[in-house]
C-alpha positions in Angstrom: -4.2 -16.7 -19.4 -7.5 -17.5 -18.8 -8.6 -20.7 -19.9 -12.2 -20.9 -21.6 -14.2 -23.0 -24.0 -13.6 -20.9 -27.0 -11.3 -17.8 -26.9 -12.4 -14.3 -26.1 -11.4 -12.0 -28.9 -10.8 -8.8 -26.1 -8.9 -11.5 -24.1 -6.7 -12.1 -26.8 -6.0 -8.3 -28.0 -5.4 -8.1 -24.2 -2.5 -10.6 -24.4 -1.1 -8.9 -27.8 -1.3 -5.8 -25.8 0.8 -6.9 -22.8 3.2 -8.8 -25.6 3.7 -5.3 -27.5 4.3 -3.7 -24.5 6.7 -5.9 -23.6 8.9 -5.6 -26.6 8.9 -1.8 -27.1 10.1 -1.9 -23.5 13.3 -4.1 -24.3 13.8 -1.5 -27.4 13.5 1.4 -25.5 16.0 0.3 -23.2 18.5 -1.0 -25.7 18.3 2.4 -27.4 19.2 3.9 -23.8 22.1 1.7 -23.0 20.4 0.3 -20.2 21.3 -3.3 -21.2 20.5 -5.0 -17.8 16.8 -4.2 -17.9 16.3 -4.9 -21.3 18.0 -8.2 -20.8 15.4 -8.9 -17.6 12.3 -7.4 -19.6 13.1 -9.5 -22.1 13.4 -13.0 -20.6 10.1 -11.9 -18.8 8.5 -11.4 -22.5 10.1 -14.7 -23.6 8.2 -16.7 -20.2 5.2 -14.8 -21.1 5.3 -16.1 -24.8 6.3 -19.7 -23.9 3.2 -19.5 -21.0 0.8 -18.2 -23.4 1.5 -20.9 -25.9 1.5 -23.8 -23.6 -2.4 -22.7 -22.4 
Protein backbone atom coordinates (compact mmCIF):
# COMPACT_ATOMS: atom_id res chain seq x y z
CA UNK A 1 0.00 0.00 0.00
CA UNK A 2 0.88 3.33 -0.75
CA UNK A 3 1.38 5.44 2.05
CA UNK A 4 0.02 9.22 1.64
CA UNK A 5 -1.21 12.09 3.75
CA UNK A 6 -4.85 11.34 3.46
CA UNK A 7 -6.15 8.18 1.66
CA UNK A 8 -7.01 8.04 -2.00
CA UNK A 9 -10.63 6.80 -2.35
CA UNK A 10 -9.52 4.86 -6.07
CA UNK A 11 -6.56 3.54 -3.97
CA UNK A 12 -8.68 2.12 -1.56
CA UNK A 13 -11.50 0.47 -3.93
CA UNK A 14 -8.23 -0.75 -5.58
CA UNK A 15 -7.23 -2.65 -2.33
CA UNK A 16 -10.99 -3.99 -1.86
CA UNK A 17 -10.66 -5.04 -5.40
CA UNK A 18 -7.50 -7.18 -5.03
CA UNK A 19 -9.17 -8.35 -1.41
CA UNK A 20 -12.44 -9.60 -3.31
CA UNK A 21 -10.48 -11.19 -5.79
CA UNK A 22 -8.66 -12.85 -3.47
CA UNK A 23 -11.47 -14.52 -1.70
CA UNK A 24 -13.70 -15.61 -4.65
CA UNK A 25 -10.40 -17.27 -5.70
CA UNK A 26 -10.11 -19.46 -2.40
CA UNK A 27 -14.03 -20.25 -3.06
CA UNK A 28 -13.66 -21.21 -6.39
CA UNK A 29 -11.09 -23.54 -5.61
CA UNK A 30 -12.77 -25.06 -2.58
CA UNK A 31 -15.84 -25.68 -4.75
CA UNK A 32 -13.29 -27.52 -7.23
CA UNK A 33 -11.55 -29.75 -4.75
CA UNK A 34 -8.47 -28.13 -5.39
CA UNK A 35 -7.68 -27.77 -1.65
CA UNK A 36 -3.92 -26.96 -1.91
CA UNK A 37 -4.34 -23.75 -3.85
CA UNK A 38 -7.05 -22.49 -2.00
CA UNK A 39 -5.07 -23.15 1.12
CA UNK A 40 -1.98 -21.09 -0.52
CA UNK A 41 -4.46 -18.25 -2.04
CA UNK A 42 -5.67 -18.04 1.05
CA UNK A 43 -2.71 -17.45 3.48
CA UNK A 44 -1.65 -14.94 0.64
CA UNK A 45 -5.17 -13.04 1.29
CA UNK A 46 -4.63 -13.35 5.01
CA UNK A 47 -0.68 -11.53 4.56
CA UNK A 48 -2.39 -9.13 2.34
CA UNK A 49 -5.03 -8.23 5.04
CA UNK A 50 -2.64 -8.22 8.03
CA UNK A 51 -0.15 -5.80 5.59
CA UNK A 52 -2.84 -3.60 4.66
CA UNK A 53 -3.88 -2.99 8.19
CA UNK A 54 -0.51 -2.48 9.68
CA UNK A 55 0.06 0.67 6.88
Amino acid sequence: MIETSSPDPDMLRYEESIAKILDRAVKLFRRTNLEELADKWDRILKTYDSKKRNH
